[in-house]
C-alpha positions in Angstrom: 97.7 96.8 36.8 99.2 93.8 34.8 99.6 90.5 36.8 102.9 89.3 38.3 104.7 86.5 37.5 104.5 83.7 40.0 108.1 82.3 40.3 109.4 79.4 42.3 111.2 80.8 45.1 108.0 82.4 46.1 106.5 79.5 47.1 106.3 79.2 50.7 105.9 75.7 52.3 105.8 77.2 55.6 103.0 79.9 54.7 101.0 77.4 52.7 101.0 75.1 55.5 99.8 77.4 58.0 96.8 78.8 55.4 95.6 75.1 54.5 92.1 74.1 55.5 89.0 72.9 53.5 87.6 75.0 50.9 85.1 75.9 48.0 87.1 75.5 44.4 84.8 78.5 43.4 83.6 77.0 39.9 80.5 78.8 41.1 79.3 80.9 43.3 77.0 80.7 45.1 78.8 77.1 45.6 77.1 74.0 44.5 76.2 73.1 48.3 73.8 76.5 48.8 71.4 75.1 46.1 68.0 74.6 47.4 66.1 71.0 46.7 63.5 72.5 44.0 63.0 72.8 40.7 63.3 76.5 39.3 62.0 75.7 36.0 59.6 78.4 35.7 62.7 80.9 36.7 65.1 79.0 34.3 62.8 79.3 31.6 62.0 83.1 32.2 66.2 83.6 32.5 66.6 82.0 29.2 64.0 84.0 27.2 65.2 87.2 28.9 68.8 86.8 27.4 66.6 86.7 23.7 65.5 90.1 24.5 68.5 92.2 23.6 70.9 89.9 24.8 70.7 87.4 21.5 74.3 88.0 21.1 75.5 87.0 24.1 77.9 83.9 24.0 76.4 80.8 25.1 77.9 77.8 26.1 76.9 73.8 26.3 78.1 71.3 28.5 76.9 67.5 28.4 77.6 64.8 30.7 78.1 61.3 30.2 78.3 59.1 33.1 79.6 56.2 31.9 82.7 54.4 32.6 83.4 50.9 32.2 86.3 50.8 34.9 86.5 52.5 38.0 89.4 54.7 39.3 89.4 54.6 42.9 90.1 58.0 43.2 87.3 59.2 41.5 84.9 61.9 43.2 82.4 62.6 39.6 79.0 61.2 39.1 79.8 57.9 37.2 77.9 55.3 36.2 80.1 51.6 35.9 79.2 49.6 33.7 80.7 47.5 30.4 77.0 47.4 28.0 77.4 50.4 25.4 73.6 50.0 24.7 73.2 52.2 27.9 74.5 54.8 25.9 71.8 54.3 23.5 69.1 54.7 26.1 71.5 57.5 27.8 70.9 59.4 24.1 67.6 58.8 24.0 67.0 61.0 27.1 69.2 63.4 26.2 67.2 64.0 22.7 64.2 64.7 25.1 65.8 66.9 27.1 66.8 68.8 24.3 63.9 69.3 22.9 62.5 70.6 26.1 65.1 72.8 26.0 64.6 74.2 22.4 61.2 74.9 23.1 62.7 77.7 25.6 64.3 79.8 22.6 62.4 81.9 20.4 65.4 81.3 17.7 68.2 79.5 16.7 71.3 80.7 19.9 74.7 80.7 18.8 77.3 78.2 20.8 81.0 79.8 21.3 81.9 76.8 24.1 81.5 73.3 24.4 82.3 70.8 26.5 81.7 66.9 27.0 82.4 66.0 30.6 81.9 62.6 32.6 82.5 60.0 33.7 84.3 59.0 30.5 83.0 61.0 27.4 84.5 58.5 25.0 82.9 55.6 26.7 80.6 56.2 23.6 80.9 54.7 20.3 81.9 56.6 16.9 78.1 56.1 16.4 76.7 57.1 19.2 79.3 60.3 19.5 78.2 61.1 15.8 74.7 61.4 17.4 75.1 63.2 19.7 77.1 65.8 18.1 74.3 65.8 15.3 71.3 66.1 17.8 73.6 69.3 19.4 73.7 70.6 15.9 70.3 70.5 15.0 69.1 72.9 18.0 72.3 75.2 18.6 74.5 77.0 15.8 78.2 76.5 16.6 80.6 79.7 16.0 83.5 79.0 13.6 86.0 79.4 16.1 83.6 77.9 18.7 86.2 76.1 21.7 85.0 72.4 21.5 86.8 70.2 24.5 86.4 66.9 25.7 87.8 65.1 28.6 89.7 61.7 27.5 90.4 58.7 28.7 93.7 57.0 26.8 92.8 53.7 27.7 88.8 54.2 26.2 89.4 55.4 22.8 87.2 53.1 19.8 89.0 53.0 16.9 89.3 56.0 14.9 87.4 58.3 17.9 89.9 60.8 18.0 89.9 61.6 13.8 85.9 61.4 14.4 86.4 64.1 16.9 88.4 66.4 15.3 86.1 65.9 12.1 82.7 66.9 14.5 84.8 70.0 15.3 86.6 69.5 18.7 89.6 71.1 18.9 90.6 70.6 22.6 91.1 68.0 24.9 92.1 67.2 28.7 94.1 63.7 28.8 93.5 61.7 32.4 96.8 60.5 33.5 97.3 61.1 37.3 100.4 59.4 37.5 103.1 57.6 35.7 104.2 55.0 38.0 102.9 51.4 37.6 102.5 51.0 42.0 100.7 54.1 41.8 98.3 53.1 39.0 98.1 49.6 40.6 96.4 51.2 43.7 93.8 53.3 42.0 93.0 50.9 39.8 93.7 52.6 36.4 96.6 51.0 34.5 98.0 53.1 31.5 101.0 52.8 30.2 102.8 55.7 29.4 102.9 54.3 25.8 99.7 54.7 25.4 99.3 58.4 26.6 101.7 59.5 24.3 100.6 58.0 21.1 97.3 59.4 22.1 99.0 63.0 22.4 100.4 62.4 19.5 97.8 61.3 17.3 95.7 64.3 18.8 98.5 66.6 17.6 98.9 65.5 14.1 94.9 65.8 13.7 95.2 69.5 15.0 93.8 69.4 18.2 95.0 73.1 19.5 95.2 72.7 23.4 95.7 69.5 25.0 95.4 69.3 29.2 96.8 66.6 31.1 95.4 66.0 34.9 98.1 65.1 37.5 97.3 64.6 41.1 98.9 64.2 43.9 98.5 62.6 47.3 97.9 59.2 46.3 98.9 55.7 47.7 102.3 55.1 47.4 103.5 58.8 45.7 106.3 60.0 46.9 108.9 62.3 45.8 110.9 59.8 43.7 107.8 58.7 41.9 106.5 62.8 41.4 110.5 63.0 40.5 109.4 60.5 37.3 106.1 61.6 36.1 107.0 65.3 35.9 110.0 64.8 33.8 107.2 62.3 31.9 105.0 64.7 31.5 107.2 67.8 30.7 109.1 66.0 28.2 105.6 65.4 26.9 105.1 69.1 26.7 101.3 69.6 27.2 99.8 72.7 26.4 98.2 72.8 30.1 98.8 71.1 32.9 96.2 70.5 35.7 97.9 69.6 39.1 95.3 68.3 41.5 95.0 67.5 44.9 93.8 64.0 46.1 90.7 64.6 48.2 90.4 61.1 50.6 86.6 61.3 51.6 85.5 57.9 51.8 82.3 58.7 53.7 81.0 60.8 51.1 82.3 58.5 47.9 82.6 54.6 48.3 84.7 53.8 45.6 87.5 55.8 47.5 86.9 53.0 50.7 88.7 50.6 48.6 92.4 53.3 49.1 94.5 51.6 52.1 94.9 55.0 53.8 98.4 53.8 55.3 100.0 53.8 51.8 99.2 57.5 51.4 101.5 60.3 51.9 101.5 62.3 54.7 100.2 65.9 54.8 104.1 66.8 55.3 105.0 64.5 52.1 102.1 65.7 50.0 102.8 69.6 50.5 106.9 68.4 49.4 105.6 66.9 46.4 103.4 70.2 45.8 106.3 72.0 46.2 108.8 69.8 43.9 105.6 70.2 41.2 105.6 73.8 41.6 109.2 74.0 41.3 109.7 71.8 38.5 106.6 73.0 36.1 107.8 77.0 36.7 111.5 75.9 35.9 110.7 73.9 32.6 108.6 77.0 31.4 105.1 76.7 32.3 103.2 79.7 33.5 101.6 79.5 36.9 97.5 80.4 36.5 96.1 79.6 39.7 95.1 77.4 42.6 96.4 74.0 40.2 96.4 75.1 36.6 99.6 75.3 34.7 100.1 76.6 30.4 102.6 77.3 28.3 103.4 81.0 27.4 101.7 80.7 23.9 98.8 78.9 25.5 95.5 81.0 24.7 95.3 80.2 28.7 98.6 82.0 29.8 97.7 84.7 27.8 94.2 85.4 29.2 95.6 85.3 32.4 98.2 88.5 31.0 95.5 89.9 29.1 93.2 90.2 32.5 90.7 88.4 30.1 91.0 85.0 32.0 87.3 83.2 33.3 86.1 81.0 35.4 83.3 78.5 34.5 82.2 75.2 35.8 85.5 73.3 33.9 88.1 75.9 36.0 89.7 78.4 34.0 88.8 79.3 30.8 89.5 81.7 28.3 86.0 83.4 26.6 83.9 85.6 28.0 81.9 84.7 31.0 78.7 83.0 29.4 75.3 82.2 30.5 75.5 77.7 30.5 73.1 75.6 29.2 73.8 72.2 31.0 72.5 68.8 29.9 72.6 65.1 31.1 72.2 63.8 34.5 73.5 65.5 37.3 74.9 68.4 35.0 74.7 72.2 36.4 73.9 75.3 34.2 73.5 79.1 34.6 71.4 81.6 32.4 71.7 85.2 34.1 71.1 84.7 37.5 69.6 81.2 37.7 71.7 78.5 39.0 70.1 74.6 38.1 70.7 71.2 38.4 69.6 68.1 36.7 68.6 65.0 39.1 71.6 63.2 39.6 70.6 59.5 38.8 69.0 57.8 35.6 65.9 57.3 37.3 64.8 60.1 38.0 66.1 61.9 35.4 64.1 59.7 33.3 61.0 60.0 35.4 60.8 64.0 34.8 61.3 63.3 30.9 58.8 61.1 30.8 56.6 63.4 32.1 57.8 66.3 30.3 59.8 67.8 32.0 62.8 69.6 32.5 65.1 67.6 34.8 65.9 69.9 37.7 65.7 69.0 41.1 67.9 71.7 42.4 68.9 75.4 42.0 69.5 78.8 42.8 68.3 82.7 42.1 71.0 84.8 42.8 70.3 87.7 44.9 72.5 90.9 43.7 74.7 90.5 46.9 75.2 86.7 45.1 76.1 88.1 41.9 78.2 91.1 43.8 80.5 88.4 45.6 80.4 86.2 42.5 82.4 89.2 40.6 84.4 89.9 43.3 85.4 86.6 44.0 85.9 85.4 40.3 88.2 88.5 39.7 90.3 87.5 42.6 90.7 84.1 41.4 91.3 85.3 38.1 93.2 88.6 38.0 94.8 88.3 41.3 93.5 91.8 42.3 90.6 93.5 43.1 90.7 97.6 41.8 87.4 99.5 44.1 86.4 101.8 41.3 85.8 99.0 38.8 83.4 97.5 41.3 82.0 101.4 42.1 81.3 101.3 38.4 79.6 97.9 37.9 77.5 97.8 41.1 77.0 101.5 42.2 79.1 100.2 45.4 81.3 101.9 47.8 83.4 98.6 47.9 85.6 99.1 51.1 82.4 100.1 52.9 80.4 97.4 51.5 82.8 94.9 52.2 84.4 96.5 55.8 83.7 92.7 57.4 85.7 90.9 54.7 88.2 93.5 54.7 89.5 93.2 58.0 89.0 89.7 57.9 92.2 89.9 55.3 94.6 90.9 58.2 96.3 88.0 58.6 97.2 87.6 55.3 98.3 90.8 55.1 100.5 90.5 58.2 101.6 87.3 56.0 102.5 89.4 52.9 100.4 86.8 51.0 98.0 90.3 50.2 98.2 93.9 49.9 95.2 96.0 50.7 95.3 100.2 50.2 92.1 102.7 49.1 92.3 101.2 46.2 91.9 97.8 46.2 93.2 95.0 47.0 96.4 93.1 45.0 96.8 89.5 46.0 101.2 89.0 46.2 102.8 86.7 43.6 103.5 84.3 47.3 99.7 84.6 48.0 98.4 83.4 44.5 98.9 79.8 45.6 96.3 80.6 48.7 94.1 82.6 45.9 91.4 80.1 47.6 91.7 81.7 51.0 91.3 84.9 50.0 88.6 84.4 48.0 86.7 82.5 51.4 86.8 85.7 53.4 84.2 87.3 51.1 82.2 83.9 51.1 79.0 85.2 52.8 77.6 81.9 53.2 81.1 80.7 54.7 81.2 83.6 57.3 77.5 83.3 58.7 77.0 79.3 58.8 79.5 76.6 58.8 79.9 74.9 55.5 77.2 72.2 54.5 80.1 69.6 53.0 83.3 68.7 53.7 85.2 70.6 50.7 88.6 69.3 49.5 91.6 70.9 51.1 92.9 73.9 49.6 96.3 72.0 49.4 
């Protein structure tokens, strides 16, 4: 069945506000929280050299963190390091060379790369040098496809001279622009000025170098935002015309990150004010052409994004949505979390002791998962809700020798009051989530949480609006 077209008018303020709560963003699943404090090298090293035994072909994808950032965005809930001395990044690389190699040891030959992404902190706190060798150090362990996806997550006001040519030249092709919001009060709060200037002779420069798909993070919820100021940066933003658009909700937890103590709490928006400017977003993005993915992604029609999500080819991966094939993650730098099979891992998540397990030879992990086949049964299910918006029975008969609506009875009449809501529709054959229920995808994927229905959640997760 094809997908529906999310329009406008069918989102419902009233029904959204009734479904809100706290809830996983489903970039995994298991979540992050379920992983167990051990190591699971020995069971990370067996996944990876399973996948070489008819399963060479397989795509494979990298992700590397860098931690750095020489400012800090009150805001921010990612593992960041501050700090202004770029010869941390030298050190930083030095690690990451080891770890590496521990890794290569793992494959009996050469894997091919179709994905890769350079997350942070700020990925372009490094230098042209020190990008150059990293990119090289990749290079020398992993083959990269020719139409490999290569993003990177960029900070406007960070860029050395010449970065984003440097980029382009090492074979990036996409990138996700930080801009949050336009208004100068706003930034003032947060503590990140950037003018809009600046963004868009960044945009620009990336499109004249050929960069194919640039995202621009919004987010909503923050001091002094209100519907005049959301009224500004949209029309910003749109006339900017960014290939994707990620619309994010502020999460205040100040108990869990520090940095977000330093937000006076009376100069936020209410819950009544944030769901309006949700709405106005929602509104606004669908009416100047964007298409609606799900829970806060937004792309263009021609988008590769937009047309995975028509396609019914659309993923979901550690960055959100994504567009390959689902692919076994090799994850590298501190704090960073891969996947090979059924394997979940997690390096430590400070320098320290990230260092300590390469200096002893190591493979940094500290934390991790095996899936069980229930995991990797709800993992399916709950990815192809969040991706495809339904959920067909015989698919799931096929892939897992399942009777589906008896092996899932519990979850399924725990859907009833969202089908009494019209937000889904549930018949023998499966389950189709309603154009009006796609911006509460979240819920619905909850009710076949297994670890959310037997034990009460182990953090506080961001709301679902």
């Amino acid at each position: 069945m094809k997908i529906q077209t999310v329009t406008s008018e069918q989102f419902d303020a009233e029904l959204v506000a009734r479904h809100d709560g706290h809830g996983p963003r489903y970039t995994s699943y298991p979540t992050a929280d379920r992983f167990k404090t051990v190591s699971l090298a020995d069971e990370y090293s067996q996944a990876i050299r399973a996948r070489q035994v008819g399963m060479q072909d397989n795509p494979l994808s990298l992700y590397v963190h860098i931690p750095f950032c020489d400012t800090l965005c009150y805001y921010c809930a990612c593992n960041k390091i501050i700090t202004r001395h770029r010869s941390r990044a030298d050190e930083y690389l030095d690690d990451l060379e080891r770890e590496i190699a521990l890794v290569k040891t793992l494959f009996a030959q050469r894997p091919s790369v179709t994905q890769l992404h350079f997350g942070g902190g700020t990925p372009t706190f490094l230098t042209n040098e020190q990008m150059t060798r990293l990119f090289a150090m990749l290079r020398e362990t992993w083959d990269f496809e020719d139409d490999a996806e290569c993003s990177i997550e960029i900070d406007p006001r960070r860029l050395p001279e010449g970065s984003l040519a440097l980029l382009r030249s090492l074979g990036f092709n996409r990138m996700s622009l930080g801009v949050q919001d336009v208004d100068p009060q706003v930034q003032k709060a947060v503590n990140r000025i950037q003018p809009k200037e600046l963004t868009e002779s960044v945009l620009n420069e990336a499109r004249a170098l050929g960069f194919r798909s640039v995202n621009m993070d919004l987010i909503y919820g923050l001091p002094y935002q209100t519907e005049e100021t959301m009224t500004q940066t949209l029309a910003t933003v749109i006339a900017w015309r960014p290939d994707r658009i990620a619309l994010y909700s502020y999460a205040h937890l100040p108990h869990r990150f520090t940095s977000q103590r330093r937000i006076d709490p009376e100069k936020m928006p209410t819950p009544q004010q944030k769901l309006a400017m949700l709405e106005q977003a929602v509104t606004t993005l669908l009416g100047a052409g964007y298409v609606y993915i799900g829970m806060d992604h937004f792309a263009l029609p021609e988008d590769e994004l937009a047309q995975a999500l028509t396609n019914g080819t659309l993923q979901r991966n550690f960055q959100g949505y994504a567009t390959r094939a689902d692919s076994d993650l090799i994850a590298l730098g501190v704090s960073a979390i891969g996947r090979v099979g059924g394997v979940y891992v997690q390096n430590a998540r400070d320098l320290e002791t990230y260092k300590e397990h390469l200096d002893r030879g190591e493979l940094p992990l500290i934390r991790g998962l095996e899936m069980s086949q229930d995991d990797e049964i709800r993992r399916d299910v709950i990815h192809t809700l969040l991706c495809q918006a339904q959920l067909d029975f015989a698919d799931v008969k096929q892939k897992w020798s399942i009777d589906a609506a008896d092996y899932f009875k519990q979850e399924l009449n725990a859907l009833q009051d969202l089908i009494d809501d019209g937000l889904v529709n549930l018949n023998e054959q499966g389950i189709v989530i309603t154009p009006k229920g796609r911006f509460l995808a979240r819920v619905v994927a909850m009710r076949f949480d297994r670890y959310l229905r037997e034990g009460t959640p182990l953090v506080r997760y961001s709301k679902v609006i």
